[in-house]
N, C-alpha and C positions, 0 to 999 in steps of 0.2 A: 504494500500500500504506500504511496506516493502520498505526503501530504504538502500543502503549498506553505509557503514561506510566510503567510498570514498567520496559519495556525500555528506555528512554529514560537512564534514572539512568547516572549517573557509576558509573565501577567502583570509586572510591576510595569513594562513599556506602554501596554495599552492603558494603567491607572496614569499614568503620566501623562499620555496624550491626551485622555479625557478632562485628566485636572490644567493643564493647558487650554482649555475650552472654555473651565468654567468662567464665570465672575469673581472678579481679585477680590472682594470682599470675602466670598466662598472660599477661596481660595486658604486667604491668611486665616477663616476661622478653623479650617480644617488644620493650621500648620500647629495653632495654639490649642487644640484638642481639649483637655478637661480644664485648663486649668483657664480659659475663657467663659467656659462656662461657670468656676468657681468665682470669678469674675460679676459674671453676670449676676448671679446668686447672692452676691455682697458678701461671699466669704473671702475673697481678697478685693483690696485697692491697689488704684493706680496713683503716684501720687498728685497729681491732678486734681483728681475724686478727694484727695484728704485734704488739699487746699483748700477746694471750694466747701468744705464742711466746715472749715476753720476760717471762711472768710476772705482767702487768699484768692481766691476762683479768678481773680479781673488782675491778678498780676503778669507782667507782661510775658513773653516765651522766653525769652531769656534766662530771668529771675526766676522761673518755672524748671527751668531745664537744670540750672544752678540747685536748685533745692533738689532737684532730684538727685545730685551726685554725692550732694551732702548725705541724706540718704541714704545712700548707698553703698558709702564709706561705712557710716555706722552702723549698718548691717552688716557688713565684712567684720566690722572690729568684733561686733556681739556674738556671730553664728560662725566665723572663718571660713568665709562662703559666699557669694552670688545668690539673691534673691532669684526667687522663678520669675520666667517673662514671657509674657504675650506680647500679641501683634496687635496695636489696638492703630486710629485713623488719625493722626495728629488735627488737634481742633479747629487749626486755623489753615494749614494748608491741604489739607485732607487725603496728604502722605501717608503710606503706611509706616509705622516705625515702632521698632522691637523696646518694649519697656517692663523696668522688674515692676511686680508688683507683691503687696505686704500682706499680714493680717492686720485687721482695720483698729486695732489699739495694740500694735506694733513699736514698742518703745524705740527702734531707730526713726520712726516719724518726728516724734514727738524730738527727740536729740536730734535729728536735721535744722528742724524747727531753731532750737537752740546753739547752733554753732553757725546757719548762714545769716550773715547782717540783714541780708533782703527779707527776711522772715519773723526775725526777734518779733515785732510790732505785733504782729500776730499770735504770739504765745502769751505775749503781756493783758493783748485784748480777751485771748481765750481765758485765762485766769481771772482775769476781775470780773468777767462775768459770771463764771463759776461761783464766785467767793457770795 
């Protein structure tokens, strides 16, 4: 039996050709698997998402991107590690772009907060309203 060069193909070439097809939204949420959906769920944040709960939401990309590395540092220091990360759609240019995300009272949040200058303001406003 002679079979043709179609049938022949790897099943991962024809998953690939298909995922080539799809829609780049489809695409990136297939690449971030569960941990998009633990995303969605509200059992992790993005720190974006922890801004805007804190007030920060209208700070500019910059200052955004800045806290996030802060962030990020202090999760290396606390866990000796890289946070997990999705694909999520940057807000403003509606790129995709790969970002760690936390659990959502996550003490390196809260210590980003606390070590970038573009931020303090924000942990000073969250505490006195707490108080």
């Amino acid at each position: 039996m002679i079979r043709s060069n179609r049938t022949r193909r790897p099943l991962a070439h024809r998953h690939l050709t298909a995922a080539a097809k799809t829609a780049k939204a489809l695409a990136y949420r297939t690449l971030s698997g569960p941990v998009a959906v633990a995303v969605d769920a509200g059992k992790l944040i993005r720190t974006g998402d922890f801004l805007a709960r804190v007030g920060g939401g209208n700070l500019p990309d910059g200052k955004q991107s800045w806290f996030g590395r802060h962030v990020a540092k202090a999760y290396r220091a606390q866990h000796g590690g890289d946070a997990l990360k999705v694909w999520a759609q940057h807000r403003t240019t509606s790129r995709w772009i790969h970002v760690h995300v936390y659990g959502p009272i996550d003490e390196a949040l809260y210590a980003g907060l606390r070590s970038y200058k573009g931020t303090q303001h924000l942990l000073r406003t969250s505490y006195s309203e707490a108080a």
